[in-house]
TORVOLO-226647 format. One record per residue (C-alpha): chain; x, y, z. Coordinates in steps of 0.5 Angstrom, whole numbers, plus 500, padded with zeros to 3 digits. Each point is the difference from the previous one (the first is absolute). Example, Ala and Ser with C-alpha at 12.3 -4.5 7.8 and 13.67 -1.06 7.14 Angstrom:
2
c; xx; yy; zz
A; 525; 491; 516
A; 502; 507; 498
//
This chain:
379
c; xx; yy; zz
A; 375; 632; 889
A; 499; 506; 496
A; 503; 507; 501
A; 494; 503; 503
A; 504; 496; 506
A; 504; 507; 501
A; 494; 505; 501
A; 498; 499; 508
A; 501; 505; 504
A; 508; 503; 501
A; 504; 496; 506
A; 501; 505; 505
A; 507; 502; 501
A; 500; 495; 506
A; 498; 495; 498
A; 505; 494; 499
A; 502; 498; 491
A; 502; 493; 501
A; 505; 497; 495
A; 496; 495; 499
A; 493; 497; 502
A; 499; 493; 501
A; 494; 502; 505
A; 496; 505; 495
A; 502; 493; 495
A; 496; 495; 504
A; 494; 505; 503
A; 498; 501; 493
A; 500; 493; 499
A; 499; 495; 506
A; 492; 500; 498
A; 503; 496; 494
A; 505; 497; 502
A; 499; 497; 507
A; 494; 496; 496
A; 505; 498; 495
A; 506; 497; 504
A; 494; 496; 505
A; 498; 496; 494
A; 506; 498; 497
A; 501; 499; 508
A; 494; 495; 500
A; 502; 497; 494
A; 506; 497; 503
A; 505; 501; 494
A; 505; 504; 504
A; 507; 499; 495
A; 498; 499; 493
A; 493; 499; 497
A; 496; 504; 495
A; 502; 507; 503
A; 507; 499; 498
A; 498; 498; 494
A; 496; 506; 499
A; 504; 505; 501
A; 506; 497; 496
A; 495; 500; 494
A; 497; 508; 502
A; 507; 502; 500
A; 502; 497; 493
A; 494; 503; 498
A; 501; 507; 503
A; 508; 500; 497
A; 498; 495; 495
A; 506; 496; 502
A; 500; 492; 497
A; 501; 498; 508
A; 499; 503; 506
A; 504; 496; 507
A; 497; 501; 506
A; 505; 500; 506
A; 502; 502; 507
A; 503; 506; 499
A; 505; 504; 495
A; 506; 498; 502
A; 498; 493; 499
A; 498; 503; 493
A; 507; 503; 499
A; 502; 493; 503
A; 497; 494; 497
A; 500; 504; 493
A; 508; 500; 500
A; 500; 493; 503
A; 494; 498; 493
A; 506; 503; 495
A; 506; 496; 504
A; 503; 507; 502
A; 505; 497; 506
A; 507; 500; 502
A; 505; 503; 495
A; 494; 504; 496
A; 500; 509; 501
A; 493; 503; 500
A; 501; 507; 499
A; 496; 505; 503
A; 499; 507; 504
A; 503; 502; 507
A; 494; 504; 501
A; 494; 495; 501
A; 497; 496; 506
A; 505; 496; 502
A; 496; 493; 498
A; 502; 502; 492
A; 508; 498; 502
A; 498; 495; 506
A; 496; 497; 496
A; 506; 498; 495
A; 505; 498; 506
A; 494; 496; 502
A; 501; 496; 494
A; 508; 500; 501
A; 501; 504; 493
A; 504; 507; 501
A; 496; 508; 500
A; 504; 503; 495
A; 497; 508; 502
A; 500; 505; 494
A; 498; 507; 502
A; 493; 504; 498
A; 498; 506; 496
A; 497; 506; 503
A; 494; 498; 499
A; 502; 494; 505
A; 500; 494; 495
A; 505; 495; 498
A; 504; 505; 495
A; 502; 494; 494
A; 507; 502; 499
A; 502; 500; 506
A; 497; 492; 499
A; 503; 499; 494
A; 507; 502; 503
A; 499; 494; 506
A; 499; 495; 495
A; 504; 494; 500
A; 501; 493; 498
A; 496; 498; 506
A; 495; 504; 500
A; 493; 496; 500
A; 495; 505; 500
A; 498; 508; 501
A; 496; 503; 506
A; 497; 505; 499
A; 495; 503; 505
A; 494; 504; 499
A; 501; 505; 506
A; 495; 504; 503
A; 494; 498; 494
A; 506; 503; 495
A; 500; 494; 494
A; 508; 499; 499
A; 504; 501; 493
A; 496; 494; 498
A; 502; 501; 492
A; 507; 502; 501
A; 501; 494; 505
A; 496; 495; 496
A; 505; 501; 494
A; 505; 499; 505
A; 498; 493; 502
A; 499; 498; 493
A; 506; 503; 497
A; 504; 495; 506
A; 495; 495; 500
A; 497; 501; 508
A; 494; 499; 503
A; 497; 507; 502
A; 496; 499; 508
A; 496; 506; 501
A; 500; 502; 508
A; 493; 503; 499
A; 498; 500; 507
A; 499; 508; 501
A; 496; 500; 493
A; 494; 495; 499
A; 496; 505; 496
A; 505; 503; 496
A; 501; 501; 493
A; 504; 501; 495
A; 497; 501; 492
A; 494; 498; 503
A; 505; 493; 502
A; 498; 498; 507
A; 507; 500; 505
A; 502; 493; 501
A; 499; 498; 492
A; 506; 502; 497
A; 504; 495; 503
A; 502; 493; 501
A; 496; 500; 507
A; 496; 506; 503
A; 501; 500; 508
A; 494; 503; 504
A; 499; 501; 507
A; 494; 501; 503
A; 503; 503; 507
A; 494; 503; 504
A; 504; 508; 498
A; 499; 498; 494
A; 494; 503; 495
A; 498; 492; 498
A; 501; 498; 507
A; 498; 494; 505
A; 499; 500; 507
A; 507; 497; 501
A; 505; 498; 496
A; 498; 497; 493
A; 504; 500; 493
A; 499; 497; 493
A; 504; 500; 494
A; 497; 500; 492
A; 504; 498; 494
A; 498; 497; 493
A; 505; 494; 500
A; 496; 493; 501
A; 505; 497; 503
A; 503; 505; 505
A; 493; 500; 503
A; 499; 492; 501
A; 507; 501; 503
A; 497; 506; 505
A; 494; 496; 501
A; 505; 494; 502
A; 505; 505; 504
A; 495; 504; 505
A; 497; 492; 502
A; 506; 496; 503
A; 502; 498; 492
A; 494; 496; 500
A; 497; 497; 493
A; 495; 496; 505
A; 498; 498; 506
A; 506; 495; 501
A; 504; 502; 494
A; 506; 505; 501
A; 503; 502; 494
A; 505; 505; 504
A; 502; 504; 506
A; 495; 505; 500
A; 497; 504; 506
A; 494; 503; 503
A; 497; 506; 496
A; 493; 499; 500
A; 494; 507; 500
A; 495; 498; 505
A; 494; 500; 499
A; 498; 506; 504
A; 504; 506; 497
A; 498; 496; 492
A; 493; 502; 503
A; 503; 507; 502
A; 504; 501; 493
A; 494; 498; 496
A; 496; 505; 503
A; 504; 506; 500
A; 503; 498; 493
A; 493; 502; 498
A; 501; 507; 504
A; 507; 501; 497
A; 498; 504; 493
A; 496; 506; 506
A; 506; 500; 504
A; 506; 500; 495
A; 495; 506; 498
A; 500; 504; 506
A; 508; 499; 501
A; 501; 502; 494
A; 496; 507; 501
A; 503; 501; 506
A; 507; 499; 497
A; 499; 506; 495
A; 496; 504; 506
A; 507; 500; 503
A; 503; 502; 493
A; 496; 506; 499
A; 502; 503; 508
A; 507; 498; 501
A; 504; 505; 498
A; 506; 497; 496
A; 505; 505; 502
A; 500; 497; 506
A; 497; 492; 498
A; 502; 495; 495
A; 496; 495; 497
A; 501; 496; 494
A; 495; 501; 494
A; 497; 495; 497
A; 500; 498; 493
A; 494; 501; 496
A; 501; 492; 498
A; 499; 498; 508
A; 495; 500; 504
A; 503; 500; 508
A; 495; 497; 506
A; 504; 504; 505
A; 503; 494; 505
A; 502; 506; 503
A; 501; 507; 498
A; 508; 501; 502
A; 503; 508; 498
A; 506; 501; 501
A; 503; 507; 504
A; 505; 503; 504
A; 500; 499; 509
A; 496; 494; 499
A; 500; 498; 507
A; 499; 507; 503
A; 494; 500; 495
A; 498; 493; 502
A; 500; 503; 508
A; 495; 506; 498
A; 495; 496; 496
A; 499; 495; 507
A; 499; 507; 504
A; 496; 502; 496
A; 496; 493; 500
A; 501; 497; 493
A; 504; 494; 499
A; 506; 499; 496
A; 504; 494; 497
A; 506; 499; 498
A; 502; 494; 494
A; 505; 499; 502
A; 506; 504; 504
A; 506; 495; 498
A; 501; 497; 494
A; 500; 492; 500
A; 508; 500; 499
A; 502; 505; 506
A; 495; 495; 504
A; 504; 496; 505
A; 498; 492; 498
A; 503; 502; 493
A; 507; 502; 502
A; 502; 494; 497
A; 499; 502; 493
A; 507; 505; 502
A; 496; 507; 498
A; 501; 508; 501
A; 496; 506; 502
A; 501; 503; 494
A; 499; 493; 495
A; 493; 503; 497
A; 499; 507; 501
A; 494; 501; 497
A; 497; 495; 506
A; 503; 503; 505
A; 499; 507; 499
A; 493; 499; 499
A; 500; 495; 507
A; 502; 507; 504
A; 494; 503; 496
A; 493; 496; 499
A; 494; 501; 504
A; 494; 496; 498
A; 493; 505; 502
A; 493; 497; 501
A; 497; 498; 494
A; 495; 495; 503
A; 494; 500; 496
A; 495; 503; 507
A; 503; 506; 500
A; 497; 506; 497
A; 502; 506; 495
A; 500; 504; 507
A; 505; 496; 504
A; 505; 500; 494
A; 499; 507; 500
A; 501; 500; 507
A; 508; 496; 499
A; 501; 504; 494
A; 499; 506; 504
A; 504; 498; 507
A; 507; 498; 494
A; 499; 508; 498
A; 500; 502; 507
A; 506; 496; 502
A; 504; 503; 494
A; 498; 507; 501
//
């Protein structure tokens, strides 16, 4: 998609800015797509078969990871993950508090024990606060690729390795995103995909997959996703049923080949917003020169947010927020015995994000009609 795209006519002051556009996704593309899932219909290899295998192949290429594991969803990417590094009872995976709650459900799942660490300004695990929640239990790190934003990977890596533990990249948000040219989900022991249908590789219903160079991870993932099959008759373990079916491979494959345009006009999007918010009043984390961001989503911080929030929606524009309560206030973790007040950082910045449109259909004239209405609001 290139960023000719932004140059139709302005939207008039009445028209609705969506927060996300599924429906413009599936009109620009039903001419291709509807044909696609027919014939993989008509072939009758409904779970499994050479759609699969196609995309796991086309995503090692893109990424160029050794193995990609097609999977149900990213949750059970995060899960199968840590059950393939023998993360159970008695084991601490340390991980933020200010991601979606799948990162800290995803070890509980497993019997392991979230230990949190709080977050930088820029919302990413801070690699102090990891290194000072490691204990002889601690088995691996989480870090979490929020909003597209690749974590502290150089610090955490060092971390793992001066402790010997295993590194699982929560990289669901950031398919896309790189850091000194290094796609996410490659700096770790495993890299942990959604493909989500608000994600910007998304399927048309809930699918996910994990990437890793380890040869004997992936033969276990590929176990683990099937009921621990070897063979037909032969259960090597207990497993479960994770499989990508075959329609949302078709799916993924298909806008797999799209993803470079889209990722370009999300990104010209974000520095659209960046030339026109006035920073006295919004705060956005910069990027680094060394990472190249695909805006997830496009997440400020700033004062009266959900009065804010209120104006935007009468004013037609939708808005998010990612994510109003820390995972550690939430409460199904109250078991884990913490405070309001354990990690500041995350919690100020809860009672302060909002995520903005940042679709790839929206034009140059709808991102200054949303920069223009947040002026207002602060006048």
């Amino acid at each position: 998609m290139s960023h000719a795209a932004h140059a139709s006519a302005p939207a008039g002051n009445g028209t609705p800015i969506p927060y996300v556009d599924l429906a413009a996704q599936f009109a620009a593309e039903q001419q291709v797509l509807g044909p696609a899932i027919v014939e993989a219909l008509a072939q009758g290899q409904w779970i499994g078969g050479a759609a699969i295998e196609r995309f796991e192949l086309e995503v090692c290429a893109y990424t160029g990871a050794r193995h990609t594991i097609a999977v149900a969803s990213g949750t059970d990417a995060l899960v199968l993950s840590l059950r393939a590094l023998d993360i159970g009872p008695g084991d601490e995976v340390i991980t933020p508090p200010n991601s979606f709650v799948a990162s800290t459900a995803a070890i509980v799942m497993v019997g392991a024990r979230p230990v949190f660490a709080d977050v930088l300004p820029d919302q990413g695990l801070d690699p102090d606060a990891v290194a000072r929640v490691i204990t002889p239990r601690t088995r691996a790190i989480m870090p979490v690729h929020l909003t597209g934003r690749i974590a502290r990977v150089e610090e955490i890596g060092a971390l793992a390795e001066r402790f010997g533990l295993a590194v699982i990249e929560d990289a669901a948000q950031a398919f896309g995103s790189r850091w000194r040219g290094v796609h996410a989900g490659r700096f770790g022991t495993v890299g942990c995909f959604s493909a989500h249908p608000l994600k910007n590789l998304n399927a048309v219903g809930d699918a996910g997959f994990v990437v890793t160079d380890d040869d004997g991870l992936a033969v276990r993932l590929r176990r683990l996703r099937n009921n621990g099959l070897v063979d037909r008759n032969t259960v090597a373990e207990w497993g479960t049923v994770s499989r990508l079916d075959t329609i949302q491979a078709v799916v993924l494959c298909h806008r797999l080949a799209q993803l470079d345009g889209v990722l370009a006009a999300r990104r010209h999007n974000a520095a659209r917003y960046q030339a026109l918010l006035d920073p006295a009043h919004v705060y956005w984390p910069a990027c680094a020169p060394e990472a190249f961001n695909s805006f997830h989503t496009f997440v400020v911080q700033l004062d009266r947010r959900d009065a804010l929030q209120q104006f935007l929606a009468a004013h037609g524009i939708g808005s998010s927020i990612h994510y109003p309560v820390p995972i550690h206030l939430q409460p199904a973790a109250r078991a884990l015995g913490h405070r309001p007040g354990d990690f500041p950082v995350a919690e100020a910045q809860a009672a302060r994000i909002l995520s903005l449109p940042i679709h790839q259909f929206l034009r140059d004239a709808d991102i200054e009609r949303v920069a223009a209405t947040i002026a207002e609001f602060y006048r």
